[in-house]
C-alpha positions, 0 to 999 in steps of 0.5 A: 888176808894174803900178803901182796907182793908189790913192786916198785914203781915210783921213787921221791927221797928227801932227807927230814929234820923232823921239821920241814922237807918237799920234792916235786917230779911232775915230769916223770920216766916214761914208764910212769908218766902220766899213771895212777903210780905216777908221783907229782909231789911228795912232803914231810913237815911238822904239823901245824896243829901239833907239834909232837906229830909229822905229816906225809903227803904224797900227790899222784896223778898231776896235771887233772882238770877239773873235768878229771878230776870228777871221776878220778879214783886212787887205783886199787893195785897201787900201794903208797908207801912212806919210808923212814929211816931212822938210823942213818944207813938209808935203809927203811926202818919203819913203813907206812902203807896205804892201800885202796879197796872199796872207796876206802884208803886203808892205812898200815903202821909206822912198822917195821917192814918184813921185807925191806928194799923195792918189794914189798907184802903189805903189813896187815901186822900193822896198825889200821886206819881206814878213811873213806875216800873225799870225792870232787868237791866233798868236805874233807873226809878223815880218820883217827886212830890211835894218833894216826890221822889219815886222809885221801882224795883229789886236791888242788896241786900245791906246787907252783912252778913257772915252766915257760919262764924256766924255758927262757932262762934255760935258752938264755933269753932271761936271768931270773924268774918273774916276782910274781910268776905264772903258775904252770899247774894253776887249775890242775889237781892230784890225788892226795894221801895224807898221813900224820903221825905222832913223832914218838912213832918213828923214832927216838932220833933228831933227824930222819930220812925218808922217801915215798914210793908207789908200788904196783900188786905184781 
């Protein structure tokens, strides 16, 4: 298999105590608004099961309905790629790759990246874990090896946000949000990549920064 350049498309970076971190961009640049490379959320947190390991998230392709949402795929010339940095010097030190052929999501690393910065190949050098990817209202799908748990496929959007409350308050008309507000993305869905990996992946470090991106096969 050739190495595919891939170029970036869309950008979320957070900074990760190895705990608990989130971003949420569903407003997007033009250029990305409404793609199959458009990033709505991206989340790194310990796992709830275990704590030894980190989970990534990244959700594309927000604001679905139900109606999308049934024939909605990953698209197949986009790659997803988690970057850590475990050094401090905001360059990716380890990369985590998914890639989707086939109705499969195919999971490269954590490895170190051949070519750092926006382009990237995909690092077939890397450990694979492949997944089936869950359909529309499918049990959930997943796949381990060697520590690495993955999973792809549509899910309902997690982040709440009340817009026209925020609307309110950016006009002056209001001071605070509601207690309880109303959610804007109630009934929309995204398309999910789950990774977990066992911590002693990443680093022998207390913190780490890490960012997501989705590049397009160039």
């Amino acid at each position: 298999m050739k190495k595919k350049n891939l170029i970036l498309t869309a950008l979320v970076i957070v900074g990760a105590a190895m705990s608990l971190v989130w971003a949420a961009d569903h407003i997007e640049a033009p250029d990305v608004s409404g793609t199959s490379a458009d990033i709505t959320d991206y989340y790194a947190f310990q796992s709830a099961e275990n704590s030894d390991n980190l989970v990534f998230v990244c959700n594309l392709s927000g604001l679905m309905s139900p109606a999308a949402t049934e024939t909605a795929t990953f698209d197949e010339n986009i790659m997803v790629e988690f970057n850590i940095d475990n050094s401090g010097d905001a360059v990716e030190d380890l990369v985590i790759q998914a890639i989707f052929v086939d109705g499969k999501m195919q999971v490269y690393g954590p490895i170190r990246p051949t070519t750092p910065g926006a382009t990237s190949g995909v690092e077939i050098s890397g450990q694979l874990t492949e997944v089936d990817i869950t359909g529309y209202s499918e049990s959930a799908i997943s796949a381990t090896n060697n520590g690495v748990k993955v999973f792809a496929g549509p899910r309902d959007d997690p982040f709440f946000m009340d817009f026209s409350q925020y609307g309110e308050i950016i006009a002056g008309n209001a001071t605070s949000f509601n207690d309880p507000g109303a959610d804007t993305f109630a009934g929309t869905n995204v398309m999910s990549v789950v990774v977990e990996v066992p911590k002693s992946m990443l680093g022998n470090v207390d913190v780490l920064n890490t960012w997501v991106e989705s590049k397009r096969k160039q």
